[in-house]
Each structure stands twice: as structure tokens, then as C-alpha cells.
Backbone as numpy.savetxt, mean C-alpha at the origin, in Angstrom:
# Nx Ny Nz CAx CAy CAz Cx Cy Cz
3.27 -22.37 -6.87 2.07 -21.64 -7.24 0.95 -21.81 -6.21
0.80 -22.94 -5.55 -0.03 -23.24 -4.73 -0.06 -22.06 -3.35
1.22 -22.00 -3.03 1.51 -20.71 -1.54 0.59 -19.32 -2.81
0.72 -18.98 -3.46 0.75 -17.92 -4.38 -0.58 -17.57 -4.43
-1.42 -19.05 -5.10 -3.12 -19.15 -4.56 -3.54 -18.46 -3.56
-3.43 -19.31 -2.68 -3.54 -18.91 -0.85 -3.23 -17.74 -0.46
-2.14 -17.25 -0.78 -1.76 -15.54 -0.51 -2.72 -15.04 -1.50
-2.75 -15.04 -2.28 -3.98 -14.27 -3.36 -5.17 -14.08 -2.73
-6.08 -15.77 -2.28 -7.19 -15.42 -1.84 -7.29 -14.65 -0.08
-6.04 -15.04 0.48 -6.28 -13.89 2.12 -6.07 -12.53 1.49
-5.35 -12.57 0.71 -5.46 -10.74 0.30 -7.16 -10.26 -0.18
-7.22 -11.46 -1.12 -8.56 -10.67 -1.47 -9.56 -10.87 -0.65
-9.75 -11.54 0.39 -10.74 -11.68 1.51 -10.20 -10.61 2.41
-9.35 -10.26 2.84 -9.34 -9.02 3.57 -9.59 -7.95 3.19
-9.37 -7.39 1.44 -9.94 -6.35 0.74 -10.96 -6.12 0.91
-11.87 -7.60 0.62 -13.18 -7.14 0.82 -14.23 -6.19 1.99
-13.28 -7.02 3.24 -13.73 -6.25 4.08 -12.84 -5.38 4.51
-12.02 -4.51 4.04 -11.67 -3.37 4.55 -13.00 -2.14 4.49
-12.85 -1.52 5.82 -13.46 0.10 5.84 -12.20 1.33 5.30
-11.20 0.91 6.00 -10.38 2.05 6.00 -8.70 1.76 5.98
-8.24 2.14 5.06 -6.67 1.80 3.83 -6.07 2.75 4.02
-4.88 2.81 4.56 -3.44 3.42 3.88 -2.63 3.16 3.48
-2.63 3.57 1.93 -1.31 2.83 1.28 -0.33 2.89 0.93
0.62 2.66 0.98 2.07 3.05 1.16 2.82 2.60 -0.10
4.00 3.51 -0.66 4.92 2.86 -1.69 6.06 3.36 -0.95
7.51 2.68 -1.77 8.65 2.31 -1.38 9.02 4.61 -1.18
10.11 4.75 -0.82 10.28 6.07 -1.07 10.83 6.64 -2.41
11.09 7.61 -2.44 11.48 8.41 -3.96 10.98 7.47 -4.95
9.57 7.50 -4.54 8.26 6.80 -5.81 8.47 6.76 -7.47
8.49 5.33 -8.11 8.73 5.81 -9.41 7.09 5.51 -9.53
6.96 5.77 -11.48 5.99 5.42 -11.79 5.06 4.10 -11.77
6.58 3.26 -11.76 5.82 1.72 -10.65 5.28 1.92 -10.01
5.20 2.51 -9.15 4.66 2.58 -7.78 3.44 3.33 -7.36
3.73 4.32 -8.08 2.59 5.16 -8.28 1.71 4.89 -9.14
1.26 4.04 -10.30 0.40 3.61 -10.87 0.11 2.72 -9.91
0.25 1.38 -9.10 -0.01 0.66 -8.26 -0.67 1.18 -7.25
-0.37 2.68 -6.74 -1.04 2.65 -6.03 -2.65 3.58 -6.28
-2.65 3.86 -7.76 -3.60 4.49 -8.56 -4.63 3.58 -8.43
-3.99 2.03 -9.01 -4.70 1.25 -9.14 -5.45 0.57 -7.52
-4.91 0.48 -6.76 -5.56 0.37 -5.69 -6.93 1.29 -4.84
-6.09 2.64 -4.74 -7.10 3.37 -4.71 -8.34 3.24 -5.24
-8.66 2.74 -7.18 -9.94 2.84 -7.77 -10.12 1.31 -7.25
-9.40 0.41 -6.84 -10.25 -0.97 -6.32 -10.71 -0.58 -5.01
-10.41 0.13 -4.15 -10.98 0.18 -2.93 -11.86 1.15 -2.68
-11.76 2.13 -3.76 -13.16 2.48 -3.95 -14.37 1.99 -4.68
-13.94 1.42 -5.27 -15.25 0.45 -6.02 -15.71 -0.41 -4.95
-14.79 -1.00 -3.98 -15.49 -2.42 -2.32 -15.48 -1.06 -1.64
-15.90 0.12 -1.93 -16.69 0.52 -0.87 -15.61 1.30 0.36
-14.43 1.09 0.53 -12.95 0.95 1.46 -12.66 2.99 1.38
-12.40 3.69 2.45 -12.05 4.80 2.48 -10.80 4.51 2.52
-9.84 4.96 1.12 -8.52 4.71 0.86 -7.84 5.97 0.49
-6.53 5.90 1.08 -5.55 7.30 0.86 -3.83 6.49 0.72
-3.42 7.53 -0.43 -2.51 7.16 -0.12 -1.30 8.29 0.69
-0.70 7.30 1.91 -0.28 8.15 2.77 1.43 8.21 2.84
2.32 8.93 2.51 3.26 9.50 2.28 3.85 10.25 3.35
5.19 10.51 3.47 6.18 11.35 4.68 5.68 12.58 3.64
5.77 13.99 4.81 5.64 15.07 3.94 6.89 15.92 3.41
7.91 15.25 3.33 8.68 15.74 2.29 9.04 14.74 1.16
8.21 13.72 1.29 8.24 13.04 0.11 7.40 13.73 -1.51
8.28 13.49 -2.42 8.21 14.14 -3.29 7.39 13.09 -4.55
5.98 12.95 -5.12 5.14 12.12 -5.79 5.65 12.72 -7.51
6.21 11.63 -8.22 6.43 12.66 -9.29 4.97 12.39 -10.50
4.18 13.42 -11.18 3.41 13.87 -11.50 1.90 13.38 -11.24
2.01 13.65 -9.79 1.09 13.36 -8.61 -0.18 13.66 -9.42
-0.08 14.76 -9.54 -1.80 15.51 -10.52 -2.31 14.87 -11.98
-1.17 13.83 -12.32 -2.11 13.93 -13.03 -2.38 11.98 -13.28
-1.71 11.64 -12.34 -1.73 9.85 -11.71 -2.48 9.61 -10.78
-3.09 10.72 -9.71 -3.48 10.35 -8.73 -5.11 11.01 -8.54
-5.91 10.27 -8.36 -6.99 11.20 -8.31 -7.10 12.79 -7.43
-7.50 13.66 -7.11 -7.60 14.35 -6.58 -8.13 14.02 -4.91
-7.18 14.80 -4.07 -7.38 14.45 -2.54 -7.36 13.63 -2.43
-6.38 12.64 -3.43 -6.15 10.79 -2.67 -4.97 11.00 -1.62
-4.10 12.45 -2.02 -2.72 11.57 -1.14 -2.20 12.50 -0.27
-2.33 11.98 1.13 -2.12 12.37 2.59 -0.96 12.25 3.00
-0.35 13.92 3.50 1.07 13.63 4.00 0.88 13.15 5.72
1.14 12.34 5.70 0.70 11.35 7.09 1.17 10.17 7.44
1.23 9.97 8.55 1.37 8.51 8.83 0.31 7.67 9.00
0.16 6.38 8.66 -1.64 5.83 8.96 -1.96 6.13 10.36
-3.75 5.93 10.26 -4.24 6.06 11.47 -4.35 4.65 12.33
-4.60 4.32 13.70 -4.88 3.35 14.30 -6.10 2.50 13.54
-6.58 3.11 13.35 -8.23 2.20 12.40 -7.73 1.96 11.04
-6.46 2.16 10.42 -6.14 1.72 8.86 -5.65 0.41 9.11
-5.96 -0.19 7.71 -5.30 -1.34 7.62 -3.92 -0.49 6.77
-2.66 -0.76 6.67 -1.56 -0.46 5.93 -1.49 -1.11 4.81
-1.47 -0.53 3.55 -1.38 -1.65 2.32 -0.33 -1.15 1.92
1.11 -2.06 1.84 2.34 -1.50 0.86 2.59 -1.86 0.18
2.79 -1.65 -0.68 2.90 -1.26 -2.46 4.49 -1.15 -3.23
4.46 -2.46 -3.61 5.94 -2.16 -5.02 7.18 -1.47 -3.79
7.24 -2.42 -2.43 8.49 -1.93 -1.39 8.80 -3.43 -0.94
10.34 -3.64 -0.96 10.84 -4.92 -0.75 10.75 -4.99 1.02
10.79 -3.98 1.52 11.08 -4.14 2.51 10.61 -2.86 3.81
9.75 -2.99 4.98 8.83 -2.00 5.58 9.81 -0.55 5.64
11.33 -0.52 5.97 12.09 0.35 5.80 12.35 1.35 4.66
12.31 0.42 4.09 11.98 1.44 2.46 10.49 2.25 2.18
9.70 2.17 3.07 8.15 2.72 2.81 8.63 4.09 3.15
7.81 4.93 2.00 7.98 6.64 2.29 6.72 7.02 3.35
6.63 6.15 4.69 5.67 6.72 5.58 6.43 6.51 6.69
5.96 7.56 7.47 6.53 7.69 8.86 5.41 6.54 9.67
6.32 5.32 9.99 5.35 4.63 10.75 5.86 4.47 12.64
6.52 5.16 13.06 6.68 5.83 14.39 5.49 5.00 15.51
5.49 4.72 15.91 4.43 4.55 17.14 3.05 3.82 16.82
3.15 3.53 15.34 1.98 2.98 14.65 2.04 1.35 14.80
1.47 0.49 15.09 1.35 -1.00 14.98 0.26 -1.32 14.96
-0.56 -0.83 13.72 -1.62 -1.48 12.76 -0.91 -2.89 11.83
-2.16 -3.24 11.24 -2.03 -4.20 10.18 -1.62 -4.02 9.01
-0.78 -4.70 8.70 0.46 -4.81 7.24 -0.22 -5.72 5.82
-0.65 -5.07 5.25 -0.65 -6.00 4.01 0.63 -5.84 3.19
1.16 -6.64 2.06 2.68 -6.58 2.07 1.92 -6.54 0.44
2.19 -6.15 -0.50 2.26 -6.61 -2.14 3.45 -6.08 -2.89
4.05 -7.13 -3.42 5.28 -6.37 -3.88 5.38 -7.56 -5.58
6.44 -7.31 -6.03 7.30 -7.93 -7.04 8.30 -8.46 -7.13
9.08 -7.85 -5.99 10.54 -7.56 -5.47 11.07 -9.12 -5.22
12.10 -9.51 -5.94 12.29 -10.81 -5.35 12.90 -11.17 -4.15
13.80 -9.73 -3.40 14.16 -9.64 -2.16 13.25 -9.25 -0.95
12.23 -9.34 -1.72 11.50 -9.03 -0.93 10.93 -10.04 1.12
11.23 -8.98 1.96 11.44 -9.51 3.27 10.48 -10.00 4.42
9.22 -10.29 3.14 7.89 -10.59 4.25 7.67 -10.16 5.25
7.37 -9.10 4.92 7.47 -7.98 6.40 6.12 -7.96 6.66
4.55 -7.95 6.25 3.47 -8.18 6.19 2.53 -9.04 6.98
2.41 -8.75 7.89 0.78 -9.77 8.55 0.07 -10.35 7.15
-0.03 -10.04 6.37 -0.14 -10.64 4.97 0.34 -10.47 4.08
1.42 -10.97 3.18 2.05 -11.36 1.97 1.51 -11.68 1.20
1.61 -10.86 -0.45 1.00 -11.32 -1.72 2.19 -10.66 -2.53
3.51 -11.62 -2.48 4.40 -11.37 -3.55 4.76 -12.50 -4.53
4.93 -11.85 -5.56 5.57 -12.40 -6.61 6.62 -11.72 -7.71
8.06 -12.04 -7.40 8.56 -11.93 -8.21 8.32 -12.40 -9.82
């Protein structure tokens, strides 16, 4: 529990100061995933954080309209100025974003107990 602490509070000290979030879930999104990343979105807009969630564009969000706020979710890959936040994915391969040529910063949050610490910061718990 103690590692668990410590990952808790660097996650939430980097939240705080984020400007600018893209957040990522595993691909063919269930409702896990997509509430998670509902829920992120309204925390990073409350600290203030310009947050999207960013998706391959043939990825398919299932009932996007009525989980996701309006104009949260960008078919895109993050930009150089995002921090990456991924969401309910064991592993960076499984993220439904094209991350191609991108080597920004990784926040990792998952559940997954296989999960592969793929993250410049880790906050998992199975």
C-alpha cells in the first residue's frame, strides 16, 4: 500500500499542474472506459487543465453523446504540449490512439493486473 500512496500523490501533483491532457482508453472502448474517461475530463476541468479525449478516427465510442460531454472527443493523436493520460489500458499498445512520432509524457492509470508500467507515471491498482 505504501508504493500505492506515493503513486497516488505524483499523480495528483502532476494533475494539478497540468495545462493541457490527452486522454486515452484501451481500443474498442467499453463503458469502463468511457465513464473513466468522463470522469477525468470533469476533474480536469474543474484544475483548470484543457482536456480531450483523443481517439484513432476509426475508432468507434459506444454511446459517445450521451457519456461524453459535447466537443470532448478528438479524432487525433496527442499534441507535443499534452501530457498523455491513459485510461482502463493494460498496456500502451492497446491505446485506441495513434501515437506515431509522438514522445510526450505518459501518465499510466489502470486496474488491470497485467498491467505493463508503460507510464513515466504509474497509478495502478488491481
Amino acid at each position: 500500500m505504501r508504493a500505492l500512496a506515493a503513486d497516488l500523490d505524483a499523480v495528483c501533483r502532476h494533475m494539478r499542474t497540468a495545462k493541457r491532457v490527452a486522454l486515452a482508453v484501451h481500443e474498442k472502448p467499453d463503458l469502463d472506459a468511457l465513464g473513466a474517461a468522463a470522469g477525468m475530463l470533469d476533474l480536469f476541468a474543474q484544475l483548470g487543465a484543457a482536456a480531450t479525449l483523443t481517439v484513432a478516427a476509426t475508432e468507434l465510442l459506444p454511446f459517445e453523446d450521451l457519456i461524453l460531454p459535447r466537443g470532448a472527443v478528438e479524432r487525433r493523436g496527442p499534441t507535443m504540449d499534452e501530457t498523455l493520460y491513459a485510461l482502463d489500458s493494460g498496456s500502451v499498445t492497446r491505446l485506441a490512439v495513434d501515437l506515431d512520432g509522438w514522445r510526450g509524457e505518459v501518465v499510466n492509470i489502470d486496474h488491470h493486473p497485467d498491467n505493463t508500467g508503460f507510464g513515466d507515471l504509474d497509478l495502478v491498482r488491481p
